[in-house]
LUMMARPA-397082 format. One line per 8 residues: their letters; for each residue y negated, z negated, x of C-alpha. Coordinates in steps of 0.05 Angstrom, whole numbers. Each point is the difference from the previous one (the first is absolute). Layout:
<sites>
a> Y/Z/X; ...
</sites>
This chain:
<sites>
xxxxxxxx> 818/593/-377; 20/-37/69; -62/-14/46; 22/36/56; -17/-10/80; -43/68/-7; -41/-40/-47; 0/-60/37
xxxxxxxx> -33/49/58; -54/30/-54; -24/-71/-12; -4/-26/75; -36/71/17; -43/-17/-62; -27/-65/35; -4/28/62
xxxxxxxx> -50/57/-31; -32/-66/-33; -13/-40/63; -20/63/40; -51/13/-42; -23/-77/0; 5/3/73; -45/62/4
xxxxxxxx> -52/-19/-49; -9/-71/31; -11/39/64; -35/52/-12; -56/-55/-31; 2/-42/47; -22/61/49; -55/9/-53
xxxxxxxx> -23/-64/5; 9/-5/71; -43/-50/41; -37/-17/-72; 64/-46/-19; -5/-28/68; -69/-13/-12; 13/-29/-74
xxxxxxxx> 55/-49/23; -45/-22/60; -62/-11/-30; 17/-18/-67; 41/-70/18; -46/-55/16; 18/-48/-60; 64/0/-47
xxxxxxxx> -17/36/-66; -33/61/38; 67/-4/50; 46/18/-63; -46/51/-27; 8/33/59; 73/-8/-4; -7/28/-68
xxxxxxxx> -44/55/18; 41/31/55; 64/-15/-30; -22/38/-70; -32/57/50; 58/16/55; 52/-21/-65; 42/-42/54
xxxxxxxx> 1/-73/2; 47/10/65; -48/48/34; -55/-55/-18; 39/-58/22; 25/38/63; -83/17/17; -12/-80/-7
xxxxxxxx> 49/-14/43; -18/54/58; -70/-26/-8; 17/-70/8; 43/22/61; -65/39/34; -49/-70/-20; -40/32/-56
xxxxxxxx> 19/-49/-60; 16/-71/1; 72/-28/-34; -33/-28/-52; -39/70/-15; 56/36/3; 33/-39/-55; -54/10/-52
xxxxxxxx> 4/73/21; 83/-9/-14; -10/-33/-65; -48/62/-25; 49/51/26; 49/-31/-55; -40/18/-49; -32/62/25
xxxxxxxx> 72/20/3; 8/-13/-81; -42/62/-6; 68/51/24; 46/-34/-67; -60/23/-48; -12/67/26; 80/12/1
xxxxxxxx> -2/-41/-65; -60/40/-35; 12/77/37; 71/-2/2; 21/-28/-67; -59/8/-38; -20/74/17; 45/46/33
xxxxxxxx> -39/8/72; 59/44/23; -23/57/-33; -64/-15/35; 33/4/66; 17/74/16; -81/19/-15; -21/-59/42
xxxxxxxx> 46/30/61; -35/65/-17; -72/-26/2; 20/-42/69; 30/57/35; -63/30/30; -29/-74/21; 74/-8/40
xxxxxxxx> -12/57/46; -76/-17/0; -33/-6/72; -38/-59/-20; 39/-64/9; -31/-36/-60; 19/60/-52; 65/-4/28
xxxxxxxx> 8/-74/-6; -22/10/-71; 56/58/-12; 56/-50/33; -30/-48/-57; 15/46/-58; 63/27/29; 24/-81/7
xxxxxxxx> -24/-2/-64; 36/59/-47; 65/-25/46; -8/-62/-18; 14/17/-80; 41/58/1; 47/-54/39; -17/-43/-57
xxxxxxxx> 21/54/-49; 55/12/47; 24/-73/-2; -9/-7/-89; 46/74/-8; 53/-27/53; 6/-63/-15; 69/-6/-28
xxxxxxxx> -2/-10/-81; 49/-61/-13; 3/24/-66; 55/54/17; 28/-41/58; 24/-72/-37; 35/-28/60; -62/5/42
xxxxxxxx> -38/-36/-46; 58/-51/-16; -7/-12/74; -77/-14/-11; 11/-47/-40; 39/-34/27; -54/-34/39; -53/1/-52
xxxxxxxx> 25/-49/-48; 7/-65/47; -60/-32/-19; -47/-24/51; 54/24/58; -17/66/-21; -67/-1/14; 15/-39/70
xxxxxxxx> 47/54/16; -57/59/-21; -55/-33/37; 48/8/64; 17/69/-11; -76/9/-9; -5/-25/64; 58/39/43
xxxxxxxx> -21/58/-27; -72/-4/10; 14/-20/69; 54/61/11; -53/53/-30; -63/-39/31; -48/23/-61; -1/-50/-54
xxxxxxxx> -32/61/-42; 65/32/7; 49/-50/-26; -60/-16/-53; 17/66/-21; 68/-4/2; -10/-62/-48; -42/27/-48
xxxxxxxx> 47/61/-18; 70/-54/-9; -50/-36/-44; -21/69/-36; 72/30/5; 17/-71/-38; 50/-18/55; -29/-75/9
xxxxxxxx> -38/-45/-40; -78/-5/14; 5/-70/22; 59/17/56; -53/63/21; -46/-54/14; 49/-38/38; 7/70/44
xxxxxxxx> -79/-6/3; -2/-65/32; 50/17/48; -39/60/23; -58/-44/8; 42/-43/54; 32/68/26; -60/30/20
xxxxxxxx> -24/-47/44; 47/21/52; -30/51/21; -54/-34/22; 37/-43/45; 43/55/23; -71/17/20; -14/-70/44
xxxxxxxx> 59/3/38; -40/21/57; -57/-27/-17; -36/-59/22; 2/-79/-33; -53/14/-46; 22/63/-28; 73/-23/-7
xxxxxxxx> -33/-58/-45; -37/41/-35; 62/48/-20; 40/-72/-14; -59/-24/-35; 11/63/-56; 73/-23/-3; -21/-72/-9
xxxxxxxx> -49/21/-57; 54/46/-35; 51/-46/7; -41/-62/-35; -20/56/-56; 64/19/-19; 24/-84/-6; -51/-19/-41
xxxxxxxx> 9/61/-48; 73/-5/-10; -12/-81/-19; -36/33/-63; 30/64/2; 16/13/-74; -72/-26/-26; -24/37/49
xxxxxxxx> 28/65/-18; -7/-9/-81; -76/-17/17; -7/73/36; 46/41/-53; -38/-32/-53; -76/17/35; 34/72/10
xxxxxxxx> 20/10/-78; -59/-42/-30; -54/39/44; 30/71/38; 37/26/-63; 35/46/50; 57/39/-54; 60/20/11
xxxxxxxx> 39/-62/37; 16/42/59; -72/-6/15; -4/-74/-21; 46/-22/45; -33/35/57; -67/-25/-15; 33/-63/-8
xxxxxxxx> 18/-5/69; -50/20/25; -46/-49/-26; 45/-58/14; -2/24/78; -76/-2/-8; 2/-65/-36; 41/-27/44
xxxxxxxx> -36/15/71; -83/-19/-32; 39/-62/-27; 37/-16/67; -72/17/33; -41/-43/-40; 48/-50/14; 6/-1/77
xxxxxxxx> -76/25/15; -10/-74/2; 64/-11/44; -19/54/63; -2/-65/43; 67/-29/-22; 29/73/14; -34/1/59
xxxxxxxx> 25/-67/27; 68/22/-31; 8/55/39; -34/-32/65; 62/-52/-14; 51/50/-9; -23/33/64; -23/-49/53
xxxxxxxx> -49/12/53; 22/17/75; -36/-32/54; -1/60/35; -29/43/-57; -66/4/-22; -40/17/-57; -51/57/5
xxxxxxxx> -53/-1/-49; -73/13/6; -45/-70/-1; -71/13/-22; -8/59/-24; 58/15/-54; -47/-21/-67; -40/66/13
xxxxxxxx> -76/2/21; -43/-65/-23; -57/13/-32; -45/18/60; 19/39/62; -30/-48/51; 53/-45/-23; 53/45/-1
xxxxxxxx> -14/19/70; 2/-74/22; 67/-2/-37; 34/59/34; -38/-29/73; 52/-62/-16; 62/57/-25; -12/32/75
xxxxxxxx> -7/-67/37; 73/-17/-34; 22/68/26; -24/-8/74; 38/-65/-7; 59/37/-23; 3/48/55; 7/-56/43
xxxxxxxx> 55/-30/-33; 31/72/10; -19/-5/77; 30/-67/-5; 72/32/-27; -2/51/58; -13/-44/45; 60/-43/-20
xxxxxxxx> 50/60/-3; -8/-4/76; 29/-70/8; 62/23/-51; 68/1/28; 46/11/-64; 6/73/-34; -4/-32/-69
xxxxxxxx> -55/-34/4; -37/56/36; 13/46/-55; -29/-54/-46; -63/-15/33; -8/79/19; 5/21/-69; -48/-63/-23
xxxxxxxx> -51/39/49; 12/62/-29; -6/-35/-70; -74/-24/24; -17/68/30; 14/28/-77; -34/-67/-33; -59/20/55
xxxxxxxx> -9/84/-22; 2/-34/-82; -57/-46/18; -48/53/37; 6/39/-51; -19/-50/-56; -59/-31/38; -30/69/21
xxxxxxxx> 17/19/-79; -39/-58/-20; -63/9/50; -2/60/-26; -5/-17/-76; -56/-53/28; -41/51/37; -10/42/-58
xxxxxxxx> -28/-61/-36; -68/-5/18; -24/-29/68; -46/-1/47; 0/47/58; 18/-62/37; 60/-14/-34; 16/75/-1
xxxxxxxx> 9/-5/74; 35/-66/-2; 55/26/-45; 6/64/51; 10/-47/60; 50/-35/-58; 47/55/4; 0/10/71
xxxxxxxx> 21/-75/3; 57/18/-44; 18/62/34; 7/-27/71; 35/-57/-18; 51/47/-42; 11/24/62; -6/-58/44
xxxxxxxx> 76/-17/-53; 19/69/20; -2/-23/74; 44/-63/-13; 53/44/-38; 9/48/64; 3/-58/44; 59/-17/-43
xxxxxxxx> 26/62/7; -3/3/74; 47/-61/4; 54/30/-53; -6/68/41; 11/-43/55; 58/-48/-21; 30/68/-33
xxxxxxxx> 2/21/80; 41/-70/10; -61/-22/62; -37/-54/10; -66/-15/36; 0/-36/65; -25/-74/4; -61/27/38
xxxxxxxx> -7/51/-61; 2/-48/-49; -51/-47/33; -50/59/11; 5/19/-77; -8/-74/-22; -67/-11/32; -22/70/-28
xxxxxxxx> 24/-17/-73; -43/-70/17; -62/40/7; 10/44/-59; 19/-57/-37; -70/-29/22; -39/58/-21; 35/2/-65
xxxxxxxx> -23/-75/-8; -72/23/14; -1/63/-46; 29/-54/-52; -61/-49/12; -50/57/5; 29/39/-74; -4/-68/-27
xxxxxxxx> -79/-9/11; -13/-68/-10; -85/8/-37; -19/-57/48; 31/17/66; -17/48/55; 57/41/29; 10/28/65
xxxxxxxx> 21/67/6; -2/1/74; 69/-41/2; 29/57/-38; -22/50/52; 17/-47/58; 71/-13/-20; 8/73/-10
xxxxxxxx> -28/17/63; 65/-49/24; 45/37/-36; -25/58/32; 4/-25/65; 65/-27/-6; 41/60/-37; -31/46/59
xxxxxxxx> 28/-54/56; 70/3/-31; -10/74/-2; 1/6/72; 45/-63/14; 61/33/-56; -8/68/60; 17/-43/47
xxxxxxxx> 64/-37/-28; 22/56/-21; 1/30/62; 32/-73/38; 50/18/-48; -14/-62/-37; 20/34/-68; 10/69/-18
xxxxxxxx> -50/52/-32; 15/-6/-72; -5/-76/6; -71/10/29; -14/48/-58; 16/-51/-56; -40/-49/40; -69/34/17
xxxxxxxx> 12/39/-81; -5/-89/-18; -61/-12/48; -37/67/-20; 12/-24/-77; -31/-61/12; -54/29/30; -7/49/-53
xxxxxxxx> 5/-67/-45; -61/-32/40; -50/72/-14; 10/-7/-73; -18/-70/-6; -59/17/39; -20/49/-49; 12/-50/-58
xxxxxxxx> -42/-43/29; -49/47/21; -6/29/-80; -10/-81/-16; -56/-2/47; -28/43/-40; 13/-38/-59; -39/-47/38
xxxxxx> -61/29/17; -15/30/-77; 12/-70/-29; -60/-17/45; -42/57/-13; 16/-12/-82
</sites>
């Protein structure tokens, strides 16, 4: 019986069916789960061991080391996890991905989950068309997961039996009998393949019925194993292509870690894999050989990840400094990461509101840095590096939303601590800190976007334009020094508020004196309208600038005055 192209088509439409239904399921939990995971892979990271737990945890959960790895890496793009926490995270979600061989290994070979599948699509239907978005989530979780192994089923009945088709198998072999080539050339096809189908449960799959089906040896199915483990990782850095720095290292730091794996395996690669088949027939007595080999596989990809991770826990600085090697730091770029308050709450709430007083005082000084940027974009003549600093101050605004929401997440874990009333109010006037000055970076990002609206338009400002806006972006500038030494509160020193108010008052002044003057050159015909319009919208944001700052410092005053009454 010739394997024909119809056949060919059953089998490809049988994995297709397979990684729908892994698609789905891995989905449909992770909508489950929902801002719990986020929760989990946030708070559960502050040392090593608990990082790959976590990994494990949400790996083993979601049943997706890509999905897990691709989550690290969007976190570490938004500022929530550090490089090195994301790697301990990475290292779990190589074993917590282990768990997808044994269920294909125990349900699909071991008990026949396909008959199984139709009843579960029954019992799932109503929770599909269910109103409530959790049911449903839970439906598009057994739906995944009946697809899953009737595509499993699928794939074992298709699969083409070398038995009745000797040249096939002649060509099999072929590559199978060349010794330690073989299993070079197996742990590559492991790889392309894993990074064609972009699930390594997939290809795992795959593997474990050519093992079964007795088309290649055990020992060249764990070859295809540890090239899956190397072909996975690109999805992750498909992932950090647009991302920022750290997240690109972090999706190069799972390469990094794969890649060192997979070397130090193949140097003992044949004790290796006796010492697993041995543990499997000594201890799992698992029958018939079709399930041997499965079970075999899959606990050599288990072994192989916990002994890779037990390994390089101790390494995450190496890796770290690897990948910080591999990709350099720009000058221009710069790392976003929360400063005092990313260990959680200390052991009383007064202290952790005197850590997140320092976390806003290094966001006021941010927000300056931004003002800084904008103020520089002014002076740019080139289009390239206009683009470069406009999108670093659009980079900033994004960095600037991430960090409001932390801090005013983390006051609010302190304030239900308990506290006196005192510090009840101080941790109110907290958050108004953090909102104004939240918006104080929105204010720097639209005067950035006045002056790309206006170099879209292909005008400049006049000399006498440019001179007016100067001494008003010195007075902001001034006020934003203040707010920074008032948010700061040095215990010892008293603070005037007054020059807050008085500079202020200036601004005032001043943006209603250009007001009036901007009438009248427009009228002299000095410039036209729409030049006047990107002008006074740059003067009236920097007076819109000055009124926030007032009200940051106007929140610390408050600040102020309940430290004294305390």
């Amino acid at each position: 019986m010739q394997y024909s192209f119809y056949d060919f088509l059953k089998l490809i439409g049988s994995l297709g069916l397979f990684l729908y239904g892994m698609k789905i399921m891995s989905e449909g939990l992770q909508k489950v789960a929902g801002d719990r995971l986020r929760g989990i892979l946030t708070a559960m990271t502050t040392n090593r061991v608990t990082g790959v737990l976590t990994g494990v945890l949400i790996t083993a959960l979601i049943q997706s080391s890509s999905a897990t790895t691709v989550m690290v890496v969007s976190f570490v793009n938004a500022g929530l996890l550090t490089l090195s926490q994301s790697i301990s995270v990475i290292m779990g979600a190589n074993i917590g991905t282990t768990v997808t061989a044994w269920i294909i290994s125990i349900f699909g070979f071991k008990v026949d989950m396909a008959a199984f599948a139709l009843p579960l699509l029954a019992f799932a239907l109503p929770l599909i068309f269910s109103n409530k978005s959790n049911r449903k989530s839970i439906g598009e979780f057994i739906f995944g997961f009946s697809f899953l192994f009737m595509g499993l089923a699928m794939l074992k009945s298709n699969a083409p039996d070398l038995s009745q088709n000797p040249e096939m198998l002649a060509f099999v072999q072929n590559y199978t009998d060349m010794g330690f080539i073989s299993i070079l050339l197996f742990l590559f096809i492991g790889t392309v393949l894993t990074m064609i189908v972009q699930a390594s449960a997939a290809t795992m799959a795959i593997t474990l019925i050519m093992c079964a089906n007795g088309w290649i040896s055990y020992e060249l199915g764990a070859a295809l194993v540890l090239g899956e483990n190397i072909g996975t990782t690109i999805t992750a850095n498909l992932a950090a292509l647009t991302a920022n720095l750290q997240a690109k290292r972090a999706a190069l730091a799972h390469l990094v870690f794969n890649v060192f794996g997979v070397i130090w395996v193949l140097i003992i690669f044949t004790p290796f894999t006796d010492a697993v088949s041995w543990v499997v027939d000594t201890y799992m007595h698992p029958g018939s050989e079709e399930v041997a080999v499965s079970y075999k596989l899959s606990a050599f990809h288990t072994a192989f990840n916990i002994c890779n991770v037990c390994i390089l826990i101790w390494a995450t600085k190496l890796i770290e400094k690897t990948v910080r090697f591999i990709i350099p730091q720009k000058e221009e770029e710069e790392e976003y990461r929360l400063r005092y308050i990313t260990g959680g709450m200390l052991s009383t709430a007064e202290l952790s509101i005197l850590q997140a007083n320092k976390e806003i005082e290094l966001y006021a000084e941010r927000t300056q840095r931004m003002f800084t940027m904008a103020r520089d974009l002014l002076k740019v003549n080139k289009d390239d590096e206009f683009n470069k600093l406009y999108s670093r101050i659009e980079k900033y605004e994004d960095i600037s939303d991430n960090m409001e929401i932390e801090i005013a997440n983390y006051l609010n874990q302190v304030s239900e601590g308990r506290l006196s009333s005192e510090s009840k109010l101080q941790i109110r006037a907290m958050l108004r800190e953090v909102t104004e000055i939240e918006s104080i970076g929105d204010s720097c990002c639209n005067l950035g976007r006045t002056l790309n609206r206006k170099r879209q338009a292909n005008v400049s400002f006049t000399d006498k334009q440019l001179e007016h806006i100067d001494s008003m972006m010195n007075l902001v500038n001034d006020a934003l020094s203040q707010m920074i030494l008032v948010v700061s509160r040095p215990e010892h020193q008293a603070i005037d508020i007054n020059k807050t108010y008085n500079i202020e008052n200036e601004i005032n002044n001043y943006r209603n004196q250009l007001k009036n003057q901007n009438i009248l050159d427009v009228n002299n015909k000095e410039y036209d309208y729409q030049m006047g319009v990107y002008y006074m919208d740059f003067i009236a944001e920097c007076e819109k600038l000055g009124d926030y700052v007032v009200n940051v410092v106007e929140a610390s005053g408050d600040i102020i005055k309940e430290r004294k009454h305390a």
